[in-house]
N, C-alpha and C positions, 0 to 999 in steps of 0.2 A: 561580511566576508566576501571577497573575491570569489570569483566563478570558478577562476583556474587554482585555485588556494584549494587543500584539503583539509576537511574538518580535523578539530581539536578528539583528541583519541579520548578524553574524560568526560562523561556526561556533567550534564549541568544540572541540578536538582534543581528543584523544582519549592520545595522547602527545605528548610536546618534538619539537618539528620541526628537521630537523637544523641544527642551526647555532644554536640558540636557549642562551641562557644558561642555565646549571643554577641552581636554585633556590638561596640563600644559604646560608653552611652554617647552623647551629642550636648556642643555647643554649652558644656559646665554640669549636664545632669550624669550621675551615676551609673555607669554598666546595670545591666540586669542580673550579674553573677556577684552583683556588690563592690566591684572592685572600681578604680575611679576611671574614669577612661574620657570625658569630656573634654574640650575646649577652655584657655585656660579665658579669666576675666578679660575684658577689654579695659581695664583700670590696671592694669598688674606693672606699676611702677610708672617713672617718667621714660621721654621717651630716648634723654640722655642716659639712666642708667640701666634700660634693656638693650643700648647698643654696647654700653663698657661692660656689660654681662655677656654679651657675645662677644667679644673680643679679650678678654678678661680671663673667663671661663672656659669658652669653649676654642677660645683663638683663631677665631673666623674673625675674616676681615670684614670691615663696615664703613660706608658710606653715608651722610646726609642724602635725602634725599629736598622733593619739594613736600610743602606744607599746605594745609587749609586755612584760607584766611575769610574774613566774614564779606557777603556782599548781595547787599537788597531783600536784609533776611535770613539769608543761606549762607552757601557756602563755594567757594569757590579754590580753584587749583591756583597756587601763590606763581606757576608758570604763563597767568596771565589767558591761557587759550581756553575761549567760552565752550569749545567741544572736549577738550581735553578728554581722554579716553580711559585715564587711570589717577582723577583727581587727588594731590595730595600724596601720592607713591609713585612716582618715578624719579629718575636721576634730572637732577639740578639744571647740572652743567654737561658739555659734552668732553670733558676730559674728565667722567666720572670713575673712571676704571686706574685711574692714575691716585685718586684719591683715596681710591678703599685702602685699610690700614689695619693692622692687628696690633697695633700700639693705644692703650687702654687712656692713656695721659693725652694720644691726638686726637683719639674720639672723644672725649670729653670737652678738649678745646673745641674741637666743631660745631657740637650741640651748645657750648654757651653762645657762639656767635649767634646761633638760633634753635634754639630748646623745642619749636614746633617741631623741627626736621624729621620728615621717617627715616626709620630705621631700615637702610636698603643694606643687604649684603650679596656679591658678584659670585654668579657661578662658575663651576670649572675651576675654580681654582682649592679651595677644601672641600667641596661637595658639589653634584649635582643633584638636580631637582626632578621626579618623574611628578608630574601631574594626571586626575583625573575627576572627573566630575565626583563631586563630594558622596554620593549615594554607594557610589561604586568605589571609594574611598573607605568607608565601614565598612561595606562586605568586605574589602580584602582584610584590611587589620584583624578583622575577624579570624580571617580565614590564616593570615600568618601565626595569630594567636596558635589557632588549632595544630597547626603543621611545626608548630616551633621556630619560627623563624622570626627571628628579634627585628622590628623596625626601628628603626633612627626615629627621630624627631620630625614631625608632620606637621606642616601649618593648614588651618583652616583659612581664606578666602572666601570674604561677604559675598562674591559672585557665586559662590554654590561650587568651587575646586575645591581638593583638598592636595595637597604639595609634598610628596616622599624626599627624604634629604638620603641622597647613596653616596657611595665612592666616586672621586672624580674620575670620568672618564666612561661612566657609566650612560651618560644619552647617548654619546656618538655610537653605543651599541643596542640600543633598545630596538632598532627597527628589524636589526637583525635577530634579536628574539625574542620579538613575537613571532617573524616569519618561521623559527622555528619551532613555534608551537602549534604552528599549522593557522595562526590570522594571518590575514591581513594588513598591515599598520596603518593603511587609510579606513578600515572598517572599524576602528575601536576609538574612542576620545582618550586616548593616552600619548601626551603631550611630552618631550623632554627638553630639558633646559639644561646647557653647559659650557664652555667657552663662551666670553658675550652678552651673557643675559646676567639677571639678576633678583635676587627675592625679598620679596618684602616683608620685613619680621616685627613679628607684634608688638609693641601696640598701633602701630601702624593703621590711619583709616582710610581707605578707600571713598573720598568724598562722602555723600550723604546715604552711602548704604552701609555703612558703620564700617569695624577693626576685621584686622588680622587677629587670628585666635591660635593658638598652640591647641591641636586635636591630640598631640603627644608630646608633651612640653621637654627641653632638653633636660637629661639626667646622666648621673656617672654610668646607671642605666646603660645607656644608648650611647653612649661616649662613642664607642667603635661603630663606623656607619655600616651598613650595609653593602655588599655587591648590590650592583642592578641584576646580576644573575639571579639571584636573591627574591627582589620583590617586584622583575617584570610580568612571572607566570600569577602570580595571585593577582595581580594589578590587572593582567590583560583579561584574565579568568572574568574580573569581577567585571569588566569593563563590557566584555561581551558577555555575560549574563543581564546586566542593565537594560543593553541595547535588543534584547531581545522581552523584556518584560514588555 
């Protein structure tokens, strides 16, 4: 937190108060309240038909991305660069934002040209993305659980993020509320994505530290996203209770 920033007016406990929802379960195992709340498989179809299910279904646009292909062993980003920073999930080409489509018959063409391809979809244009380290990702669902507040659909990230799906239009205000919750937005790991960027939807693998996972896989459910007015305060909550552990 900022020096000249004033503290958040809500203490921060310290443990779950009784009666409070346990945090979801993780990564495919069970909530503690019984109900399912995990990560979904890294198998859960090809990677042609999780993209014509998001364009299909949810009517979010989708692009090819690049692929993993094998080399000395391992594995390697089909973009050819030995440092590559996000092997296997980034956009192709650079007129990638020209490609995305919500037409279920051109995604399908795409992926036969190459069936490896991940599954990228562009933000800011039916959703944007709040990001935050994945620990602080379960306490908040938790915590929206408790307060009633319905999340969208959440991707988990092998890197240890987890990815809130809100309204578009929703990063270009995030920074302004947190500042009004009395943080900082340089003091919290909460990251937003919108115009320009883009997300990588499961089963998508992130080179050799394995898949993209649905932490809240899409449902009729969650059909209606969220504001970011919605899930910046539990997001930032959780984010600054983390950083203080």
């Amino acid at each position: 937190m900022g020096a000249t920033d004033s503290a958040p007016t809500e203490a921060v406990p310290t443990d779950s108060a009784p009666g409070e929802a346990p945090i979801p379960g993780q990564r495919g195992e069970p909530a503690a309240n019984g109900r399912t709340g995990g990560a979904s498989s890294a198998e859960d179809g090809s990677f042609e038909e999780a993209a014509v299910r998001c364009a299909q279904e949810r009517h979010w646009e989708v692009f090819p991305g690049t692929w993993l292909v094998a080399a000395g062993g391992g594995q390697r980003c089909s973009c050819g660069a030995a440092a590559c920073a996000a092997p296997g999930a980034h956009p192709a080409q650079s007129d990638w934002a020209g490609l995305a489509t919500g037409s279920a018959h051109t995604v399908r063409r795409m992926w036969q040209r190459q069936p490896r391809a991940s599954v990228l979809l562009p933000t800011g244009r039916t959703f944007d993305v709040l990001e935050v380290p994945e620990g602080a990702g379960f306490l908040a669902l938790a915590r929206m659980e408790r307060q009633g507040v319905q999340a969208g659909p959440v991707v988990c990230t092998p890197d240890g993020r987890m990815q809130f799906l809100v309204l578009p239009g929703g990063a270009a205000r995030t920074a302004s509320l947190v500042r009004r919750l009395g943080w900082a937005p340089s003091a919290l790991r909460l990251a937003a994505l919108g115009e320009g960027g883009w997300l990588a939807a499961p089963p998508t693998r992130l080179g050799g530290r394995g898949p993209v996972q649905w932490a809240r896989r899409p449902t009729d459910a969650n059909r209606w996203l969220p504001d970011a007015e919605e899930v910046v305060p539990p997001l930032a909550y959780a984010c600054a209770r983390e950083a203080r552990a």
